[in-house]
N, C-alpha and C positions, 0 to 999 in steps of 0.2 A: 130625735137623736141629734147633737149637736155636733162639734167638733170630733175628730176618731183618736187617734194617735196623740198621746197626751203624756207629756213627760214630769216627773218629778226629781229633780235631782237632787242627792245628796251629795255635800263636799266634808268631808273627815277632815283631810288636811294634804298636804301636797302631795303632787308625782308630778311625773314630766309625760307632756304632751304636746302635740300640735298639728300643723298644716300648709297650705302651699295657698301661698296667694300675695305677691311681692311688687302684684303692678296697682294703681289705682291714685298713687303716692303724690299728691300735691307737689309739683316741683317747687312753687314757688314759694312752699314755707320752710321757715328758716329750721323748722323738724323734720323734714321729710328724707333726711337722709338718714337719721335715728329711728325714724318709723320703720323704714324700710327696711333695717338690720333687723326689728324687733320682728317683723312678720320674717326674714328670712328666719331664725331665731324659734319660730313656730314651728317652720316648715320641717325644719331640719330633726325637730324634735317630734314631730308625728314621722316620720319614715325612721327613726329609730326606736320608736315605740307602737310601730304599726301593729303589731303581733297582737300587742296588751292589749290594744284598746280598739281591736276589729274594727280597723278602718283607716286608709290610706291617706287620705286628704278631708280638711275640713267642707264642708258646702258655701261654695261662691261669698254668697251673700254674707255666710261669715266673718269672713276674710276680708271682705269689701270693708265690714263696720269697725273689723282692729285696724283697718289701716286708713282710717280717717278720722276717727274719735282722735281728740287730743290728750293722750296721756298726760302731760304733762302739766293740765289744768288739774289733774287730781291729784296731785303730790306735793306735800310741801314745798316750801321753795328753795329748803336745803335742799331736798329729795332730786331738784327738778334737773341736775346734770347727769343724772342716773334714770330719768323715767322710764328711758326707753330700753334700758337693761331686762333680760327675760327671768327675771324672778320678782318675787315679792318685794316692798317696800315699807315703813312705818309711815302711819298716816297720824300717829299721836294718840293719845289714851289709850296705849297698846295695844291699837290694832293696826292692819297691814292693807294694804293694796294688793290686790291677788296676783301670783306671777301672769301676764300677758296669755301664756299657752293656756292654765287654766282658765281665765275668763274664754277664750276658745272654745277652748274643751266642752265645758260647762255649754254656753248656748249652740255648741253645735249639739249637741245631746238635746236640747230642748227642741227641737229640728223648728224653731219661731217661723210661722209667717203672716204675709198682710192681713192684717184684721181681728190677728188675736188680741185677747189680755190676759197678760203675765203678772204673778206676784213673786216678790223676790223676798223672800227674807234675809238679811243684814246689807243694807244699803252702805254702808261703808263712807267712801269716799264716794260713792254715785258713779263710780268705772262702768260698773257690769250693768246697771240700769241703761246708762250712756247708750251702750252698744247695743242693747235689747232693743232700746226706743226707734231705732234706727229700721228697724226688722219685724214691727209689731204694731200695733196699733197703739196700744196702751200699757204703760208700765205702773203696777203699785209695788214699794217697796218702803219695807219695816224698819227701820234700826233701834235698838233696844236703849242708843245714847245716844241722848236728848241730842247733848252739844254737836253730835256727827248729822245728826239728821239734820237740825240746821242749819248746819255748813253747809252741808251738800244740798239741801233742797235753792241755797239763794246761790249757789256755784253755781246746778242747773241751772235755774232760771237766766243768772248772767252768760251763759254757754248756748241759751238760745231752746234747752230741750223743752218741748211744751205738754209733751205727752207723757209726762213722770208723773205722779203722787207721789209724796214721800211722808210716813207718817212717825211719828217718836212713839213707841212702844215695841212691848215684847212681843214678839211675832209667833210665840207658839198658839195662841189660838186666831193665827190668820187675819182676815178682813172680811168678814162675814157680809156687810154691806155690801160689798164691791164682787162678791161671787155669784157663780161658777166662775172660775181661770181655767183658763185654754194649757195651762202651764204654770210650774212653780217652780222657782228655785230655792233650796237654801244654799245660803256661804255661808253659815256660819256652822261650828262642829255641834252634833249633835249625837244619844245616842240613840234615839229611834225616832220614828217617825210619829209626830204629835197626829193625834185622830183629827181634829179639827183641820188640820190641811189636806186631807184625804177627803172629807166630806164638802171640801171646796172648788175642787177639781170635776169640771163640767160633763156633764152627761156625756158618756160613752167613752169616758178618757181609760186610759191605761197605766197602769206606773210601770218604769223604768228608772233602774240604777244601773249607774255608769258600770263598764267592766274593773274588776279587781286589779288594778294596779296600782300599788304601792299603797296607797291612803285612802282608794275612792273604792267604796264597794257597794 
């Protein structure tokens, strides 16, 4: 028997979420006073949404990883006087940078910790890996365009993350090589669940879908 509690999450498309966690905040960077709105911004938005989504406050470690990742290494650089703003963003070939409370939301549902490995399907701008890598041992994540995947994997790299993979492909049949995962995410909308990422998911896992509010069901 491997790992027990094993989450897969699915993201439809927005709602509002969040959690509490406003200290950690580098003083000395010249972001930390926008960080630190954005995690208030979280907080404020799980205690208005606590009902929806069974559950008060995000977990510590959560909170520690949105409020030291640099948002604003993953947004363009029009984008970049707005990173810290608690919604989505365009990252170019229309697609978006997830609102802040979702990437929250999102791994705190995947409840990550030391020693796992997570697969993420649509690496994006490389946010949600960011913060995963931070929490996990190892991250693999899919993006379906080319051009995104190698933005973000040479961003990582220049950001310092070492423990991402990031591969250009369509992520509905997974990374077979690289399994069992401890954990999977999708970002990206889907309408079911592709078999092949259920058969990647490590001995004795379980699935979970986030509770029904607004988009995420």
């Amino acid at each position: 028997m491997k790992k027990s509690t094993l989450f897969l999450i699915l993201i439809f498309c927005c709602a509002s979420v969040a959690t509490g966690f406003a200290q950690g905040v580098d003083v000395s960077d010249p972001w930390s006073d926008e960080r630190a709105a954005m995690i208030a911004g979280i907080e404020k938005d799980v205690r208005d949404t606590a009902e929806l989504i069974n559950r008060g406050s995000f977990d510590r470690r959560v909170m520690e990883a949105m409020a030291t990742v640099p948002r604003h290494e993953f947004v363009p650089e029009s984008q970049r006087s707005k990173a810290y703003e608690n919604r989505p963003l365009p990252i170019g070939r229309g697609q978006t940078i997830s609102q802040p409370y979702i990437v929250a939301l999102m791994t705190d549902l995947l409840q990550p910790q030391p020693g796992q490995r997570v697969l993420e399907i649509g690496t994006g701008s490389g946010y949600q890996a960011a913060v995963l890598s931070r929490l996990v041992s190892q991250v693999y994540s899919m993006e379906i365009i080319a051009e995104l995947a190698s933005e973000s994997r040479q961003r990582l790299q220049r950001l310092g993350y070492e423990n991402i993979s990031i591969r250009a492909a369509d992520g509905y049949n997974g990374w077979p090589e690289e399994a069992p995962f401890d954990g999977i995410i999708i970002t990206a909308s889907v309408d079911h669940v592709p078999p092949p990422l259920l058969e990647q998911l490590a001995d004795g896992a379980s699935l979970k879908r986030p509770p029904a509010t607004g988009g995420l069901v």
